[in-house]
Steps between C-alpha positions, in 0.01 A plus 500: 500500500643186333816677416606593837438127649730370223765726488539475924460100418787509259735730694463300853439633856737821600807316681657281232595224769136402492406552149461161326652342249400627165442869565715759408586583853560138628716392205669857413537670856637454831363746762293730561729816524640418146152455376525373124144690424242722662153475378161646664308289661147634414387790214395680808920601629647463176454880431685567797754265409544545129592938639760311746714337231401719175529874378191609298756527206594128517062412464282464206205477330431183248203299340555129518446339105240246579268829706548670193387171266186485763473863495454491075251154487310725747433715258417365206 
C-alpha cells in the first residue's frame, strides 16, 4: 500500500543517526533508544503493534469525508 511506503519515507530509517535530512527522524531525533516515532512497517504487523502501544479504549471507528462523498455519487 501507498500509504505505508510514504509514511516510512517521511519518518526515515529506525536509528536517527542515519535518517536523512528532511525526515522527521533525521531532522527531529537523535538515536534510536529515544526514538521520536514508531510506525509499522507493513499492514501485515501493525495489528500487533497498534495492541503494543494502545488500549482498545484509546481506538476508534471513523469514515473519512471524501469515502463518504464517493460513497453518495455511488449511489445516485
Amino acid at each position: 500500500m501507498e500509504a505505508v511506503k510514504v509514511v516510512c519515507a517521511m519518518s526515515g530509517v529506525t536509528n536517527a543517526r542515519e535518517a536523512g535530512p528532511g525526515t522527521i527522524r533525521g531532522d527531529l531525533a537523535d538515536s534510536r533508544g529515544c526514538n521520536i516515532l514508531h510506525r509499522s512497517d507493513s499492514i501485515e504487523t501493525a495489528p500487533a503493534e497498534i495492541a503494543r502501544f494502545f488500549t482498545d479504549s484509546e481506538l476508534f471507528d471513523y469514515e473519512r469525508t471524501n469515502e463518504m462523498l464517493y460513497m453518495d455519487d455511488e449511489r445516485t
